[in-house]
N, C-alpha and C positions, 0 to 999 in steps of 0.2 A: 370338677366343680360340683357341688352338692346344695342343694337348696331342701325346704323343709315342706311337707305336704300338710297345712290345714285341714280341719276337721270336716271341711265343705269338698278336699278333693282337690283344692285348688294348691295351684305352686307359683313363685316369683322365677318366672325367665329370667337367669341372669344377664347383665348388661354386655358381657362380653358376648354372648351366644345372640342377644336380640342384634345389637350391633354386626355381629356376620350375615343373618340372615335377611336383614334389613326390614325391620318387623319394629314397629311402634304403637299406639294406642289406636284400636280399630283394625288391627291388621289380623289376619286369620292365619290360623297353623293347622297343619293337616300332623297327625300322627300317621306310622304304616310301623308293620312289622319287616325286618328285613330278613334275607335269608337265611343267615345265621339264628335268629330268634330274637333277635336286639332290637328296640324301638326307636323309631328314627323320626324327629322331629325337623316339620320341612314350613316354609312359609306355601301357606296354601295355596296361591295361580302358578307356583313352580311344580305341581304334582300333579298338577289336572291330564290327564291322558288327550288328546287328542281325539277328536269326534273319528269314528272309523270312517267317513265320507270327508272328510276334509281334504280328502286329493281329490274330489269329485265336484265338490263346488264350484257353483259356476261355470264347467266343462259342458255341459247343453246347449249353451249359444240363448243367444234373446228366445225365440220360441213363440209361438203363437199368441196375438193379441188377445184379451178379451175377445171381445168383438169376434175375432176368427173362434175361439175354443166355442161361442156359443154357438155358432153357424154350425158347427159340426156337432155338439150336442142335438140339437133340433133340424141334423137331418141337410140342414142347407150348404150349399158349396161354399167354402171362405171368397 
């Protein structure tokens, strides 16, 4: 599939390729270079890496109240 690049940089996503990716007016696309050196267009919340704590969320348990973190800032017993 071949489309034409305007003078601004810009190109028409063809309808076959928006329709796999599921990308309509608003929707964001990530470019990446792949390892071969070939550019690989992705809709962009499918390429977001993963926060490196995200197995760690939430794993601390509830935790000290307000109330308690200040008592112990200023020295006092919860």
């Amino acid at each position: 599939m071949a489309t034409t690049v305007t003078r601004k940089g810009q190109v028409t996503i063809p309808k076959p390729v928006r329709d796999h990716l599921g990308i309509g007016p608003g929707s964001q696309i990530a470019f990446r270079r792949a390892d071969d050196g070939s550019i690989v267009i992705e809709k962009a919340d499918r390429t977001q890496q993963p926060s490196r704590f995200a197995k760690v969320i939430g794993s601390a348990g509830p935790g000290l109240s307000t109330d308690e973190i200040m008592a112990l800032l200023r020295g006092n017993d919860p």
